[in-house]
DOMI-704583 format. One line per 8 residues: their letters; for each residue y, z, x of C-alpha. Coordinates in Angstrom, 1 decimal. Layout:
% DOMI-704583
A) Y/Z/X | ...
This chain:
% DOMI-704583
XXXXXXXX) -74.8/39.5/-25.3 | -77.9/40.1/-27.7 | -77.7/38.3/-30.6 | -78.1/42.0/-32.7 | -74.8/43.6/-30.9 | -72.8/40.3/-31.8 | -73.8/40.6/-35.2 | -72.6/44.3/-35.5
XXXXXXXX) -69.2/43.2/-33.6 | -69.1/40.6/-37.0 | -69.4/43.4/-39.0 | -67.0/45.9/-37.7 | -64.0/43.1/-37.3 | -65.0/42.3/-41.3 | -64.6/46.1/-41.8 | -61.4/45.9/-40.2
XXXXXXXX) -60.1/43.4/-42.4 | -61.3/44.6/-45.2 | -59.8/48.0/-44.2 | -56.3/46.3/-44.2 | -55.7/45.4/-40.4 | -56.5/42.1/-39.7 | -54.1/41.2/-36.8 | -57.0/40.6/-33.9
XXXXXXXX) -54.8/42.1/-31.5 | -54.7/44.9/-33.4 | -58.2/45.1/-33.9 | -58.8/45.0/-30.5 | -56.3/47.9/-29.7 | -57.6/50.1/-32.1 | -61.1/49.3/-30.6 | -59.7/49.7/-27.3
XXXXXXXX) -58.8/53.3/-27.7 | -62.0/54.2/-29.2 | -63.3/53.0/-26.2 | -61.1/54.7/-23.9 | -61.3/57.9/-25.6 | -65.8/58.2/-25.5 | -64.9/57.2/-21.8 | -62.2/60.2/-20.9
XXXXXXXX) -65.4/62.3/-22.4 | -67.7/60.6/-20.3 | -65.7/61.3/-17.0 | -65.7/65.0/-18.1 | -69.1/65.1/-18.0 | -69.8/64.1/-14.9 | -67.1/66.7/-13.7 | -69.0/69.2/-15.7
XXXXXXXX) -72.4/67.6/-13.8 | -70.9/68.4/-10.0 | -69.6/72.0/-11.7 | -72.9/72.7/-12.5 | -74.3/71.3/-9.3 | -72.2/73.2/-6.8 | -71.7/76.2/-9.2 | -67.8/75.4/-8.7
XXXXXXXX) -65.4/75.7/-11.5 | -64.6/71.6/-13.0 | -62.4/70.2/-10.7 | -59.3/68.4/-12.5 | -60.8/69.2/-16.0 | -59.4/66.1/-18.6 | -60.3/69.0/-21.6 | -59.3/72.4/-21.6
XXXXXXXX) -61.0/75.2/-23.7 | -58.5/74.2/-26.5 | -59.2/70.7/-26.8 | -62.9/70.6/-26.7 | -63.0/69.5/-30.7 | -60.8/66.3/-29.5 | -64.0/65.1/-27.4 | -65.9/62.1/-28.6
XXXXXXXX) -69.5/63.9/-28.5 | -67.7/66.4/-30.2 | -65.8/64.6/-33.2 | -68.5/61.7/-33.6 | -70.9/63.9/-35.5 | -68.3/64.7/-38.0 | -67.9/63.6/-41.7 | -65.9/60.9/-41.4
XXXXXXXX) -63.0/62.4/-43.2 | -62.5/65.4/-40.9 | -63.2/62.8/-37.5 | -60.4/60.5/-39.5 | -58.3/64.0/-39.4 | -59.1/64.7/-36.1 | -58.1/61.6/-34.4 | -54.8/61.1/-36.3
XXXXXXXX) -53.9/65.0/-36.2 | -55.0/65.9/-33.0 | -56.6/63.2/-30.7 | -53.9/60.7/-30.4 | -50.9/63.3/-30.3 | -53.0/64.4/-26.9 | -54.0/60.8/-25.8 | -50.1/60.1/-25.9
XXXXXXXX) -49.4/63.4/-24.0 | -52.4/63.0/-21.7 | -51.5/64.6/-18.1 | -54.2/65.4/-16.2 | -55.2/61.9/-16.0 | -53.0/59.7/-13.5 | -54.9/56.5/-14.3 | -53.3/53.0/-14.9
XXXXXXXX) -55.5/53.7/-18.4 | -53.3/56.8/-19.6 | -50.1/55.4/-18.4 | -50.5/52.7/-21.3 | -52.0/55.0/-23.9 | -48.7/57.2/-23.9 | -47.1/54.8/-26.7 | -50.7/54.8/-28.6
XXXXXXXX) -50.8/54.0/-32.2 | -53.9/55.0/-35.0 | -53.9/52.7/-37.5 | -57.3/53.3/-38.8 | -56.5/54.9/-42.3 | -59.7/54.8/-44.0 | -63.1/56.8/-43.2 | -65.4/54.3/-43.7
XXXXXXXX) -63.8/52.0/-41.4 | -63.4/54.8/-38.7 | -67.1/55.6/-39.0 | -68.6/52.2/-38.7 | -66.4/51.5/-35.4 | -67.9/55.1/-34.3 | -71.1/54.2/-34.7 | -70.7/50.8/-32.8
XXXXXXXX) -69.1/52.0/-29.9 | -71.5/54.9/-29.5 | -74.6/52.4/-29.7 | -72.8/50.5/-26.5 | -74.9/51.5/-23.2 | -71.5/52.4/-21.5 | -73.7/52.5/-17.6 | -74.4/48.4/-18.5
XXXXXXXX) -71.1/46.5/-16.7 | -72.3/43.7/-18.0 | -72.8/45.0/-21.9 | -69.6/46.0/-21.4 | -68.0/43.2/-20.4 | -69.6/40.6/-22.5 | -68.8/43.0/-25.7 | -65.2/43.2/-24.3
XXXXXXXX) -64.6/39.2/-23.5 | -66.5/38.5/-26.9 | -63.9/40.2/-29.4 | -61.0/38.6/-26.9 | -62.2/35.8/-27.9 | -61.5/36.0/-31.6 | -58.0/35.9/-31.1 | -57.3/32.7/-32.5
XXXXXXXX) -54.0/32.4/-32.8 | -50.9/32.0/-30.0 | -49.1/35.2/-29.5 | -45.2/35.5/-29.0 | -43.5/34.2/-25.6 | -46.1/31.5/-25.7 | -49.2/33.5/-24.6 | -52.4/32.1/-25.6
XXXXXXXX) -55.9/33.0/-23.9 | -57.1/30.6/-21.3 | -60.6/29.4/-21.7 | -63.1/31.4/-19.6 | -64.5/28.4/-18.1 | -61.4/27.0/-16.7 | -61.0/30.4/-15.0 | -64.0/30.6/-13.6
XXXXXXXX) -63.6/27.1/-12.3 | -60.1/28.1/-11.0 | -61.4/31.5/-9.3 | -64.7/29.2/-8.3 | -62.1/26.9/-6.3 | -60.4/29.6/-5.1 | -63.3/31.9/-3.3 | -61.0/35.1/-3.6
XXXXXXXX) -62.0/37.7/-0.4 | -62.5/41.7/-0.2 | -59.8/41.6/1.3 | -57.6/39.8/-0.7 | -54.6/41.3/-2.9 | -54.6/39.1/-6.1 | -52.2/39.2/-8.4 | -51.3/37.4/-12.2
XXXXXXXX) -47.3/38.4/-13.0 | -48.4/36.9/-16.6 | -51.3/38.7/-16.8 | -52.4/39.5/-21.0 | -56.1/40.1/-20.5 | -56.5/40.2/-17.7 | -58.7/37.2/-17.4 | -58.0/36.0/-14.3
XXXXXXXX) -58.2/39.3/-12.4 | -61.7/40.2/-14.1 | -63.1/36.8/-13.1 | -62.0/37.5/-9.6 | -63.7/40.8/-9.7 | -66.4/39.6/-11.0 | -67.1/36.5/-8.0 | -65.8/39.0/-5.5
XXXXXXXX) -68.8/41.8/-6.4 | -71.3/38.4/-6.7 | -70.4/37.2/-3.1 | -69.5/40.0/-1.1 | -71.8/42.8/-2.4 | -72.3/44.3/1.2 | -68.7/44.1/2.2 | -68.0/46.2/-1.1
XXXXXXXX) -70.6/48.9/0.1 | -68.4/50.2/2.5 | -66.1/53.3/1.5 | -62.7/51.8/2.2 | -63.6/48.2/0.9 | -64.3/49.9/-2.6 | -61.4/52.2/-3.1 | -59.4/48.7/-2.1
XXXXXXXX) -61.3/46.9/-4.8 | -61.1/49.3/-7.0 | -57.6/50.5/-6.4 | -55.2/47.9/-4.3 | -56.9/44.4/-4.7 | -55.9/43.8/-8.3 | -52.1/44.0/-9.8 | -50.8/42.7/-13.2
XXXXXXXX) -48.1/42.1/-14.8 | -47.0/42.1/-18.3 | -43.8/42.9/-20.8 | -46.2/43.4/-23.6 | -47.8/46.6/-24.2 | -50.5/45.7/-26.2 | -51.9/43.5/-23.8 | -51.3/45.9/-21.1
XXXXXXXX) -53.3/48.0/-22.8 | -56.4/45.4/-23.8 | -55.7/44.1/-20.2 | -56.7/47.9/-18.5 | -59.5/48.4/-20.7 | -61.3/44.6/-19.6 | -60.6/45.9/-16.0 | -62.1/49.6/-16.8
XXXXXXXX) -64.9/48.0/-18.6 | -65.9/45.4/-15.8 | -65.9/48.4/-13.5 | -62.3/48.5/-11.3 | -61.9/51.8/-11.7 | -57.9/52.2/-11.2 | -55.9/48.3/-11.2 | -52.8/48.2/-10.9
XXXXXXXX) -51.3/46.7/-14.6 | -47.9/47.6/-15.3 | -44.9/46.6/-17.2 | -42.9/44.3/-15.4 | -40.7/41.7/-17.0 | -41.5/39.2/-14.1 | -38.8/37.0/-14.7 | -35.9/38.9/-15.6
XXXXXXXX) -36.1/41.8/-12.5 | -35.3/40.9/-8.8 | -38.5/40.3/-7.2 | -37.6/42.1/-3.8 | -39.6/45.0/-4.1 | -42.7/42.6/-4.6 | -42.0/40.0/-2.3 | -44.1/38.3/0.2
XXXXXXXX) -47.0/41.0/-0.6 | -49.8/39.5/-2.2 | -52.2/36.8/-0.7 | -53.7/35.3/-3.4 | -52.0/34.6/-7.0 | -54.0/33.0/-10.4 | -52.1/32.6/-13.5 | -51.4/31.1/-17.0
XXXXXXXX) -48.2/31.4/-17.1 | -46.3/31.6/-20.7 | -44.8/28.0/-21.3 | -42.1/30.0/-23.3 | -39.2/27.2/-23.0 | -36.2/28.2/-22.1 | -34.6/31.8/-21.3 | -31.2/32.9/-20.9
XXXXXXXX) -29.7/32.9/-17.1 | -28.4/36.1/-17.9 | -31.7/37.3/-18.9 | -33.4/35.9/-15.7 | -33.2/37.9/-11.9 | -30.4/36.5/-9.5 | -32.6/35.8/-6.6 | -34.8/33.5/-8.9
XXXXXXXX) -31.6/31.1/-10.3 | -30.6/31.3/-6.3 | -33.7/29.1/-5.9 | -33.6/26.8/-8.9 | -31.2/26.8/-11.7 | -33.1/26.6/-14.8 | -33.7/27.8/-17.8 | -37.5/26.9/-18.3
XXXXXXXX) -40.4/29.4/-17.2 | -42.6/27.4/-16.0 | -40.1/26.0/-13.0 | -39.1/29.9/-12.8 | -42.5/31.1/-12.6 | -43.8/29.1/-9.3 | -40.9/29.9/-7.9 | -41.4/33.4/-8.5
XXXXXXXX) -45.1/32.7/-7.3 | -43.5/31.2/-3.5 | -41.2/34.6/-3.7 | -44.3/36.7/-4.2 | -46.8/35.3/-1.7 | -46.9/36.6/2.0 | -47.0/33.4/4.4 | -50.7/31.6/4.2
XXXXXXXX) -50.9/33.1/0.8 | -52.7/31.1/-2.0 | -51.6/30.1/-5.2 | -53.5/28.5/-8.7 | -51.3/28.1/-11.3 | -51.9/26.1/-14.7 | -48.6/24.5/-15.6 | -47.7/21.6/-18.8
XXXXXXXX) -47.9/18.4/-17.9 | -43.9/18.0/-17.8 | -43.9/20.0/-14.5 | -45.5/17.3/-13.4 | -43.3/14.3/-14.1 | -40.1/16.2/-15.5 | -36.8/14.3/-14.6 | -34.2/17.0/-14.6
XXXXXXXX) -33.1/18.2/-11.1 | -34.7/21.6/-11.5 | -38.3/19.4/-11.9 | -37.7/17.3/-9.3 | -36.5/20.3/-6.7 | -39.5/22.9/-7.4 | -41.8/19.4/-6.9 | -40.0/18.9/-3.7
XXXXXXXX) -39.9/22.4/-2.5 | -44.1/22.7/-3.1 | -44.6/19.5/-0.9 | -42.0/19.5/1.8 | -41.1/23.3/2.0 | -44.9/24.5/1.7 | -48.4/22.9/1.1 | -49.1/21.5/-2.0
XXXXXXXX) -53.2/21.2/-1.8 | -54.4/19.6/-5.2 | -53.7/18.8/-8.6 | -56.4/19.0/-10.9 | -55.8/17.2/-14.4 | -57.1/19.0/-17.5 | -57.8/17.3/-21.0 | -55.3/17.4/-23.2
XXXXXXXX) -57.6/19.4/-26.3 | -58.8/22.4/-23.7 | -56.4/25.1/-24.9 | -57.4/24.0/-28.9 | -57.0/25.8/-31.3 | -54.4/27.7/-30.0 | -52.2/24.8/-28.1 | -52.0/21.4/-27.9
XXXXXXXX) -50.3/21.1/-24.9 | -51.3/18.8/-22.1 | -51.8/20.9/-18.6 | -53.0/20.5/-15.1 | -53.8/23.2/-12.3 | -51.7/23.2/-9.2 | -52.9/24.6/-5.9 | -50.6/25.7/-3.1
XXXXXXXX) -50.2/27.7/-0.1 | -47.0/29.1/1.1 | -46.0/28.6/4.5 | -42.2/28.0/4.5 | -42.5/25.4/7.0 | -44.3/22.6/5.2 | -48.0/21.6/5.9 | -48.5/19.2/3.0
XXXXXXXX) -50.5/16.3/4.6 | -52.4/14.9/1.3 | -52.8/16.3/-2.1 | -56.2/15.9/-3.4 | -55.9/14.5/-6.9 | -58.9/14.9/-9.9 | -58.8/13.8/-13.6 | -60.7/15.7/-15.4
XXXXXXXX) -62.2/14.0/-18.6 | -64.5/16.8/-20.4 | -64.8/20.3/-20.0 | -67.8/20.8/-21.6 | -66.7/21.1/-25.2 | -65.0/18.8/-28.2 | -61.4/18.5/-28.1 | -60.6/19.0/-31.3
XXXXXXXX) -59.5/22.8/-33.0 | -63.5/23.8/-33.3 | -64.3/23.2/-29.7 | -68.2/22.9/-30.0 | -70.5/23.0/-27.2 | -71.4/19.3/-25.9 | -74.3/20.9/-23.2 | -76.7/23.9/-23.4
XXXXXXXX) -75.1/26.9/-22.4 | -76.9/26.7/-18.6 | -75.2/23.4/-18.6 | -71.3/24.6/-18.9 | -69.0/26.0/-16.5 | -68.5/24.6/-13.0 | -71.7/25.8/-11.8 | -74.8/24.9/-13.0
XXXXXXXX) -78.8/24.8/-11.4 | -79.6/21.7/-10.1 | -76.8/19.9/-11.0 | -75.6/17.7/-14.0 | -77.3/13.8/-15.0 | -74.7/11.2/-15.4 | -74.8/11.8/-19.0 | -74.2/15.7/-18.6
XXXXXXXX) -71.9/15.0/-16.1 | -70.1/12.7/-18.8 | -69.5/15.7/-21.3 | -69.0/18.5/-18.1 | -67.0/17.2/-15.5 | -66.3/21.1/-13.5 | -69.1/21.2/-11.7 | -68.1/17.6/-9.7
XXXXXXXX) -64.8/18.7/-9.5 | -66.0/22.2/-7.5 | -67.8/20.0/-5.1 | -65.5/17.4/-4.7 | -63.0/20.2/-4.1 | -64.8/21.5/-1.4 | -65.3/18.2/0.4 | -61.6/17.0/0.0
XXXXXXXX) -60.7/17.5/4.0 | -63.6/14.8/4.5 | -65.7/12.6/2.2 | -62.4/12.8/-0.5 | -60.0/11.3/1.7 | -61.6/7.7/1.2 | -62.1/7.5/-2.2 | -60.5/4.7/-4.0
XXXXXXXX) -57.6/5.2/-6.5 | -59.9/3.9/-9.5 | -62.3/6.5/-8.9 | -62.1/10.1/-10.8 | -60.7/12.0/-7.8 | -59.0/10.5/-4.4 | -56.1/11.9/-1.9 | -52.4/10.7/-2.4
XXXXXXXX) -50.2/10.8/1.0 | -47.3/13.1/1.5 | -45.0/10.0/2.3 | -45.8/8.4/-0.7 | -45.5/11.3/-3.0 | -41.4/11.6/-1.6 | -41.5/7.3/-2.1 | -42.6/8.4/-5.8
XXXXXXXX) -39.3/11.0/-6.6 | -42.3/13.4/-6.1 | -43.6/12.7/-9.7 | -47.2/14.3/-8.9 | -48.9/13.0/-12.5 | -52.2/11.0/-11.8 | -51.2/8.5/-13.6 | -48.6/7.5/-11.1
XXXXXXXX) -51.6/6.4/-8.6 | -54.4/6.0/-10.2 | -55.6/2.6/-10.1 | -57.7/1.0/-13.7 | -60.3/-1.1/-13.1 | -59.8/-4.3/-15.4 | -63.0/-6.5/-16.5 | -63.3/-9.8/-15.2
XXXXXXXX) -62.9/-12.6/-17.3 | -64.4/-15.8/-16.7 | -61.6/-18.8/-16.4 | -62.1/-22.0/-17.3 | -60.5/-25.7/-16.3 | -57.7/-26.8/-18.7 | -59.7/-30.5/-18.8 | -62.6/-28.5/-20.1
XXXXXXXX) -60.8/-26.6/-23.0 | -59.4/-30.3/-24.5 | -62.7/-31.7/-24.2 | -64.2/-28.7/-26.3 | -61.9/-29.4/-28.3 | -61.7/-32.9/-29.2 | -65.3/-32.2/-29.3 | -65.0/-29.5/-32.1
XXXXXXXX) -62.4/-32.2/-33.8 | -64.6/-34.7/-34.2 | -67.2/-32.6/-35.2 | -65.1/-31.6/-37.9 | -64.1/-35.4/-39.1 | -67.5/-36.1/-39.4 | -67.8/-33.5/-41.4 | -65.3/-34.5/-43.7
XXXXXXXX) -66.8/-38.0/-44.2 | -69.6/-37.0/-44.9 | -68.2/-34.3/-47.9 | -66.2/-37.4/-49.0 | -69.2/-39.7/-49.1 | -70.9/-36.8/-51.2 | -68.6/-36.7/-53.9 | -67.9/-40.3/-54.1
């Protein structure tokens, strides 16, 4: 992002705050309908382009003849009193009531809410938006992921954004495929998804030439779930902005409905779970308590993940350290049922300051595959020190910006690598079937055997087997310690007679 459209996003938040909304999430919403609304205007135009092309009437028109003053090149040249009038009288009473658009995008704008009540304010977001090059993905994008990343404070159910880094270290690990159907049942921004997109277009950009491959991408390869409309919302709009046309992000309270519609469909899942707690059993589906019985959400997501995977499917999921090590049955079944039921293929260790300012919460990444007939042979084990930033609440920088994330040019010095570990742990990852397998337990990564793991009550923290390296100390003879010292004694009686002698 250019340093001058930054500067004007400063601006219009301030304006926001100013103007009496200063909930980020709401700020964002508010934004995000803007958004939406100079894109419904932008689609009609290229209808109206083929019309004019082909001399055919517009095919599926979004605006009829009587709501031409609700379009954005329409109401954007307006004093800002009679655009604030036109929005709150007429635009959003339509945007709720939009038909003609089947889109994921006007399914969430049906319970749409204008809380912009002042001119000024509506004006200056106008203006911003308008100045946005709406063709550039990656303007888009970066302007999109740059006001998510103001929201600084954890939402409700435990939602909190995860770092974009450690997603794109997570997608990074997992090399998602066109042909993949990814899904995140906890899905808020849609973070994971976008990233996904985003390596997917970067690796496979032939494959996604082909007709069918991009109505798959853009239609059938991405799903998300939320119970929050809000970030349903913001979630559809990062999609529509990084260019997938039509994802599939709906309202679904993953834990609480059976998951038999969605079972055993999608072959790749990435998620941040909310680390909510505990939840009623009433409030949670049958054929998830069948499984586990357990009132905490992070046991009931993964198994919700196994229910959701078809067989081979793969799964990165960032769970609190206590899922790790937890002593209560449930923990120590949903361990056992990752290792001896399906393949459990690496636990990767994350500081305990990464989720600052928002959480404090120790995590780790788990990677699996389902197979429902075991597989787990040895699970690759990494400790990651440093992400690249402080761990404290600001989270600074420690490297130049071509110097964070898990890849970098040329690699990272021992120093670097000291203040970044992601990039080793990508290519350690990718040599754990070889090389990995004989590293020592002292070192930052190494392989832990299945058989050991079960000795171990299938406690899978790295503390459990890592090995510390103690300095050596030199050891010396008893007989030479008491002759030191009977040498420093009668040093010191010497020392005395001769003070005595002095003041005598």
């Amino acid at each position: 992002m250019t340093g001058e459209l930054k500067s004007k996003i400063d601006r219009l938040w301030d304006a926001f705050w100013s103007g009496g909304i200063s909930n980020p999430l709401e700020v964002i919403e508010q934004i995000t309908y803007l958004m939406f609304i100079r894109r419904l205007d932008q689609l009609q135009q290229g209808k109206e382009r083929v019309a004019r092309h082909t001399g055919k009437p517009v095919e599926n028109p979004i605006y009829t003849e009587e709501t031409q003053q609700l379009r954005w090149s329409v109401f954007k040249s307006k004093h800002p009193e009679d655009m604030l009038k036109v929005l709150g009288d007429g635009v959003f009473p339509w945007l709720r009531n939009l038909g003609g658009d089947d889109s994921t995008y006007a399914h969430h704008m049906k319970n749409a809410r204008f809380t912009i009540t002042t001119s000024n304010l509506l004006a200056k977001a106008v203006s911003m938006i308008d100045d946005i090059d709406m063709t550039d993905k990656d303007a888009k994008g970066d302007l999109y992921e740059y006001m998510l990343s103001k929201i600084a404070t954890a939402g409700q159910n435990g939602q909190f954004r995860t770092p974009r880094h450690i997603i794109r270290l997570i997608v990074e690990m997992m090399s998602p495929q066109p042909g993949d159907e990814i899904c995140d049942p906890a899905c808020g921004t849609a973070g994971f998804l976008v990233a996904a997109a985003e390596y997917v277009e970067d690796t496979h950009r032939d494959a996604l030439l082909a007709p069918e491959q991009r109505k798959h991408f853009n239609e059938s390869m991405f799903h998300g779930f939320d119970f929050d409309s809000t970030m349903l919302r913001i979630g559809s709009m990062n999609m529509l902005l990084h260019s997938i046309e039509n994802p599939d992000i709906r309202f679904r309270d993953s834990l609480g409905e059976n998951v038999a519609d969605e079972a055993d469909r999608y072959s790749m899942i990435l998620a941040n779970p909310p680390f909510a707690g505990s939840l009623d059993y009433d409030a949670t589906a049958n054929d998830l308590q069948k499984i586990v019985k357990t009132k905490k959400t992070e046991l009931l997501f993964l198994v919700l993940f196994l229910r959701l995977l078809k067989n081979g499917g793969r799964a990165a999921v960032i769970v609190p350290d206590g899922v790790l090590f937890g002593s209560s049955n449930a923990h120590k079944t949903v361990r056992k049922l990752l290792v001896d039921d399906h393949k459990l293929d690496a636990v990767v260790k994350l500081p305990s300051g990464v989720f600052k300012p928002y959480a404090g919460v120790s995590t780790a990444i788990l990677f699996f595959t389902k197979t429902n007939s075991g597989g787990t042979d040895k699970v690759w084990f990494y400790d990651v020190a440093a992400d690249g930033f402080s761990l404290d609440d600001k989270r600074t920088p420690l490297l130049e910006i071509e110097r964070l994330g898990p890849v970098v040019d040329g690699g990272l010095t021992d120093d670097e690598h000291a203040k970044n570990n992601l990039p080793d742990v990508l290519a350690r990852w990718h040599r754990r079937s070889g090389s990995e397998q004989q590293r020592a337990r002292t070192e930052q990564s190494f392989c832990v055997s299945k058989d050991e793991i079960a000795k171990q009550g299938y406690d899978l923290s790295i503390n459990r087997y890592k090995e510390i390296v103690h300095d050596e100390v030199a050891h010396r003879a008893p007989g030479e310690i008491l002759d030191e010292l009977d040498g420093i004694e009668t040093k010191i009686q010497e020392s005395m007679s001769e003070l005595k002698g002095m003041l005598g």
